[in-house]
C-alpha positions in Angstrom: 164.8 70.8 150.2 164.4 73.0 153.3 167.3 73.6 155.9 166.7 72.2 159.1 168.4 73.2 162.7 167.1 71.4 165.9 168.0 72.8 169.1 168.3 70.2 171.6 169.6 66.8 171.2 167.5 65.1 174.1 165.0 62.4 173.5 162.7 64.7 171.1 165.5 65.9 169.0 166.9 62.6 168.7 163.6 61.4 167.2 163.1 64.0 164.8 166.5 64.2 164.3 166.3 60.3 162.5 163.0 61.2 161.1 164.5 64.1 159.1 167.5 62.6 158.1 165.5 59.9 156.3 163.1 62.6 154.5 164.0 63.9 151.4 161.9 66.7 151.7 164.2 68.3 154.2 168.1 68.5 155.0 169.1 68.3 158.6 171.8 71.1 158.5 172.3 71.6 162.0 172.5 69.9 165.6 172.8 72.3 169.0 173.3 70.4 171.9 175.4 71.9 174.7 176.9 68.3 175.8 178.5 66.3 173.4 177.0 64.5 170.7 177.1 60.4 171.5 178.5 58.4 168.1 175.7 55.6 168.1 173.0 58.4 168.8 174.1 60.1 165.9 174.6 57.4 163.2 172.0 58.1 160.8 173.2 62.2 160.7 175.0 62.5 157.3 178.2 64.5 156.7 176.5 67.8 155.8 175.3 67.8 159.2 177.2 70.4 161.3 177.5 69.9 165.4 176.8 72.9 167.3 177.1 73.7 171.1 175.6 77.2 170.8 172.8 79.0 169.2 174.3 81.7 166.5 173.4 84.4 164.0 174.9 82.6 161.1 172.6 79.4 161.8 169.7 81.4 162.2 170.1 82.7 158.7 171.1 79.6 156.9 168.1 77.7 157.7 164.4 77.6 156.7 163.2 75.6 159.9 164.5 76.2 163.4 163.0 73.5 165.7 163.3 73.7 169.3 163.0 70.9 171.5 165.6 71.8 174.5 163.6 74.2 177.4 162.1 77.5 177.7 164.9 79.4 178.4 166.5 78.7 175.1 163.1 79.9 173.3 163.8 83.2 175.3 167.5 82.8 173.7 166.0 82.2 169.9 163.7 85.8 170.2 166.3 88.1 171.4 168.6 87.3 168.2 167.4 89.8 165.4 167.7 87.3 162.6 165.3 85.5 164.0 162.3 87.9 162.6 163.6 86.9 158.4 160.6 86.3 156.1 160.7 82.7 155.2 161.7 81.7 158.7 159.3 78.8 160.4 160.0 78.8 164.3 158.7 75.4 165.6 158.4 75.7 169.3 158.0 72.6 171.8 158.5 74.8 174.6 155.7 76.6 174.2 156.0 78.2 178.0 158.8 80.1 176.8 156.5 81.3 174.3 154.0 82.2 176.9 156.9 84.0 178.9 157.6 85.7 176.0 154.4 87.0 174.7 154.8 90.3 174.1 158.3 89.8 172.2 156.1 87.8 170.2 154.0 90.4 168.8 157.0 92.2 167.4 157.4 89.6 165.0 156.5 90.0 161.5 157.9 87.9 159.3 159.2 84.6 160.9 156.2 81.9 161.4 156.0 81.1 164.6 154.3 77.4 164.9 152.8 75.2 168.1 152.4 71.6 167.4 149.5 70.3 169.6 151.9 69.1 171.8 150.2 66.0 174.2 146.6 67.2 173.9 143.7 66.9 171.4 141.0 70.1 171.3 143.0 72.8 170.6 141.0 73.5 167.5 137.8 73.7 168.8 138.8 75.8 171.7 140.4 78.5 169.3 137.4 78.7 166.9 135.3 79.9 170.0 138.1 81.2 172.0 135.8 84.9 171.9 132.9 83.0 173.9 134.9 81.5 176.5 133.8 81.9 180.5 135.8 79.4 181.9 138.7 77.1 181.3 140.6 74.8 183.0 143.4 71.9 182.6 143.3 68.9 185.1 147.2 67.1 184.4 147.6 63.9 186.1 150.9 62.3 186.1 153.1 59.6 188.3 155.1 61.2 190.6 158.1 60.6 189.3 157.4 62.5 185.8 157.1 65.7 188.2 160.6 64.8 189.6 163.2 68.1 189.5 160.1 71.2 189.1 161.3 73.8 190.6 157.9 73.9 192.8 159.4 71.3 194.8 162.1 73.4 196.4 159.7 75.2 197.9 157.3 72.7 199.6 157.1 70.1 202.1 155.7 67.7 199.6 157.9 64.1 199.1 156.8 62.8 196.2 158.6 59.5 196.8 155.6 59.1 200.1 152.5 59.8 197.4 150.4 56.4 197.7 147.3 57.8 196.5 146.1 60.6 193.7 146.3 64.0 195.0 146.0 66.9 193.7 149.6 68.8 194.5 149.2 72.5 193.0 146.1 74.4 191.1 146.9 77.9 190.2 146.9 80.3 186.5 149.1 79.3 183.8 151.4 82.4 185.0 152.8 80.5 187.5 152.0 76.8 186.1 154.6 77.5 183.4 156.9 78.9 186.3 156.7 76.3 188.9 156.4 73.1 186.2 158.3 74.2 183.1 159.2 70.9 181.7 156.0 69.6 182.7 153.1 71.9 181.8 153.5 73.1 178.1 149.9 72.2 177.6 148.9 74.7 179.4 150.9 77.4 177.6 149.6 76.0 174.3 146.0 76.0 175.8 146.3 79.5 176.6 147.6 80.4 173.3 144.2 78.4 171.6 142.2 80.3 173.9 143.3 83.6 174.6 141.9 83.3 178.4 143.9 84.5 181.2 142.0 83.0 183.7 142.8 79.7 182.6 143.2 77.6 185.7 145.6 75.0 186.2 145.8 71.4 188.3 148.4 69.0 188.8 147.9 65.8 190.5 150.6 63.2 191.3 149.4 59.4 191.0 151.5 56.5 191.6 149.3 53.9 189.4 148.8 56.5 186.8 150.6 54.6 183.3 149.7 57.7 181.1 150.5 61.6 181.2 146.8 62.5 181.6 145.3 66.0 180.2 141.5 66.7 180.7 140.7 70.4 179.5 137.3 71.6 180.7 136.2 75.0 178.4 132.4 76.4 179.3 131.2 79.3 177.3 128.1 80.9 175.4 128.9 77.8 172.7 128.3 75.3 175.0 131.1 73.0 176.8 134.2 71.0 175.4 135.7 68.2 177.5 138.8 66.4 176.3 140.8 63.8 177.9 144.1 62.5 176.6 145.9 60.2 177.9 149.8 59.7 176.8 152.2 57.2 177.2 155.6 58.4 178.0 158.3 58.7 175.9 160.9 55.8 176.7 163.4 57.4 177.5 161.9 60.4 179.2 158.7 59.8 181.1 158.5 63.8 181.2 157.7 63.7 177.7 154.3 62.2 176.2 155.2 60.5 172.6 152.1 62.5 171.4 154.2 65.7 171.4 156.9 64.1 169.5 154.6 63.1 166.9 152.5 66.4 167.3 156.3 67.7 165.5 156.6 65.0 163.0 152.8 66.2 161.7 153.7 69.8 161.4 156.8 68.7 159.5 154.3 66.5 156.8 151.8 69.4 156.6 155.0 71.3 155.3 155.8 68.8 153.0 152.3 68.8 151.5 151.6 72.3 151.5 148.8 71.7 154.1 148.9 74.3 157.1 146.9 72.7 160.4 147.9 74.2 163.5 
């Protein structure tokens, strides 16, 4: 049985929260949340289960999984703690912009796993077995306004997203700033980057008010040819900001650890 923490109780960790409690493969050890823990959210955790409003050493080494599902500024948190580099360790990282943000703290790690689940997007593994032949990349996102409520680009701009009545594209730019200006929106494009190892990968967001999907179309030219996805994700219930792909994207990772079968 492998110790599981999740960090972040929102509508992700609540999910795999359930789906690990009724696993036997896996013991859900710990819960960090920094509000406080609602009873009939919860009612499926057993006693072994210990509540947590903060991230410490001592969790870090009691557990073989740590999954994160809270905000890139708590991935940044997870890498600074020493522990967190202890053979036998599997990091699994939703926020994979904080991994980007991070990037160079995450070469001095040696023994913990770090894993990316595909997150809302299919391709990745095409674009990381040609990722040396790569010219050009980029990731068209097309969401309904209100999924792109509360980025922190909009504090900055003249844009009222509540007076968008057709498709537009709102902001293009590198994944340097996409991860900056949309954190809670744009993972994809950190995990993108990550697959392809191109830092010229070009971002676009476009705000549509009859969009019903989170949609990601990746366009990657090269000496192989092209590759053209298009997903297009339903939002979570309870949180159109998150596509139920990437929830299940964490679920799979968890069942290829089960079966001893690695696909990343």
């Amino acid at each position: 049985m492998m110790k599981t923490a999740i960090i972040g109780y929102g509508n992700i960790g609540k999910y795999l929260a359930e789906w690990i409690s009724s696993n036997s493969f896996y013991e859900l050890s710990y819960i960090v949340a920094r509000k406080e823990i609602e009873e009939e959210n919860s009612s499926f955790v057993t006693s072994s289960t210990q509540f947590r409003k903060e991230i410490t050493a001592d969790l870090i080494n009691d557990v073989d999984i740590i999954i994160e599902c809270a905000n890139k500024d708590v991935v940044t948190q997870l890498l600074k703690f020493p522990e967190i580099d202890r053979a036998g360790l599997k990091l699994i990282a939703i926020s994979t912009a904080g991994l980007y943000e991070n990037k160079m703290s995450l070469k001095d790690l040696q023994k913990c796993e770090v894993i990316l689940p595909v997150g809302a997007i299919a391709g990745l593994d095409a674009i990381k077995a040609v990722n040396d032949e790569i010219t050009s990349i980029q990731l068209k996102t097309t969401k309904h306004p209100r999924s792109l409520e509360g980025a922190p680009f909009f504090k900055n701009t003249k844009i009222d997203l509540s007076l968008i009545k057709t498709s537009q594209t709102i902001w293009e730019g590198k994944v340097s700033e996409a991860v900056k200006q949309f954190p809670k929106n744009i993972n994809v494009a950190a995990s993108i980057y990550f697959a392809s190892k191109f830092e010229d990968l070009i971002i676009k967001i476009v705000a549509d008010p009859n969009a019903t999907s989170n949609m990601h179309e990746i366009t990657c030219e090269g000496g192989f040819g092209k590759i053209f996805t298009r997903t297009e994700n339903k939002p979570s219930p309870s949180n159109p900001k998150t596509s139920f792909l990437a929830v299940k994207s964490v679920v799979s990772v968890l069942r290829n650890l089960n079966s001893n079968i690695k696909i990343n």
